[in-house]
Structures are given as structure tokens and as C-alpha cells.
C-alpha positions as CSV (number, residue, x, y, z in Angstrom):
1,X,125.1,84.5,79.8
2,X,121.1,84.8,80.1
3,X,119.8,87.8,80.2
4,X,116.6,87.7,82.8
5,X,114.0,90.6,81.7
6,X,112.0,92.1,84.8
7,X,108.4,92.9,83.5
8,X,106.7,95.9,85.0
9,X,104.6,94.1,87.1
10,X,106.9,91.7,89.0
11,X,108.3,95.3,89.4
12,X,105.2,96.9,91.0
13,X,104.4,93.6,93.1
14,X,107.6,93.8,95.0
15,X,106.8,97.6,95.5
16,X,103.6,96.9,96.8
17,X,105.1,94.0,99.1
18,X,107.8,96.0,100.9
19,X,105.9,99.0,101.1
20,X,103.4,96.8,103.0
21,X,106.1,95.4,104.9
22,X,107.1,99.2,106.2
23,X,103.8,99.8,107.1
24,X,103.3,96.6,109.5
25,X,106.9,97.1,110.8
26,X,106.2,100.9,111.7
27,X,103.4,99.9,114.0
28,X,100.1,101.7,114.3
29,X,100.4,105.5,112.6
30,X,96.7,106.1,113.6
31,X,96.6,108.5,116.6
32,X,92.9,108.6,118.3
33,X,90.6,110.7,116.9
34,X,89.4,114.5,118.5
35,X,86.1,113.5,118.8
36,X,86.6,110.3,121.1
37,X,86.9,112.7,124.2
38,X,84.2,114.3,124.4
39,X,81.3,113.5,126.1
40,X,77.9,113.1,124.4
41,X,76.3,116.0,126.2
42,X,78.8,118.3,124.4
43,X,78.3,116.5,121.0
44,X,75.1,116.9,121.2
45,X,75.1,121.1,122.2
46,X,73.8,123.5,119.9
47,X,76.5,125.4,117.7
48,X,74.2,127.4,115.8
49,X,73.8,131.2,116.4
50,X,72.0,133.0,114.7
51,X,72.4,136.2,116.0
52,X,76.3,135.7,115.8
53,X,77.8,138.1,113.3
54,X,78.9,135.6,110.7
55,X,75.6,134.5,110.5
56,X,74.2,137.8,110.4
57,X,77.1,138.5,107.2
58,X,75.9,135.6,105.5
59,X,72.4,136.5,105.2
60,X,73.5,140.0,103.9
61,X,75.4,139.1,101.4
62,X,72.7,136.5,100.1
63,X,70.8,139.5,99.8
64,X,72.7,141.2,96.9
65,X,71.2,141.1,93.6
66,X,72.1,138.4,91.0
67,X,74.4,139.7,88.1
């Protein structure tokens, strides 16, 4: 009887195969991004407010003295 060693990268190779495999059989797992529905009037709007209270947060706390 012959004993057949299996190396650790004929291993990994057949990993790598099948797990390609599962991926083509699965079909497409990419679902269409957010972004692609909107129009580019609204990606183009203004989101910045300064007078908006996080803003306003921000700016105070920046103002605290360094330790």
C-alpha cells in the first residue's frame, strides 16, 4: 500500500477552486447600490448647515482649552 501525502497547497488550491465555484453557482450577490437612484440634482444639493445644532456643538467643543 502507498501512502499519497497531500501538501498544504494542493490543499488550499482545491479550497480556493470550490469556493470559486460557489460563488459563480450562487449568481450575482451584488444588490444595486443607494446612490444609483437618485438624481443628479439631489447629489449635487447642499448638506451643510451651519447653523444646525451639531454644527454649532462641534465648534464649541473645539473651543475648550488643550490639556
Amino acid at each position: 500500500m502507498t501512502k499519497k501525502t497531500v501538501r498544504r497547497r494542493e490543499v488550499l488550491q482545491v479550497l480556493g477552486a470550490s469556493a470559486g465555484v460557489a460563488v459563480t453557482v450562487s449568481g450575482p450577490l451584488v444588490e444595486k447600490a443607494a446612490a444609483d437612484g437618485i438624481s443628479d440634482e439631489e447629489k449635487r444639493k447642499a448638506r451643510y448647515q451651519a447653523d444646525s445644532s451639531e454644527v454649532q456643538n462641534f465648534y464649541r467643543v473645539n473651543r475648550y482649552p488643550s490639556k
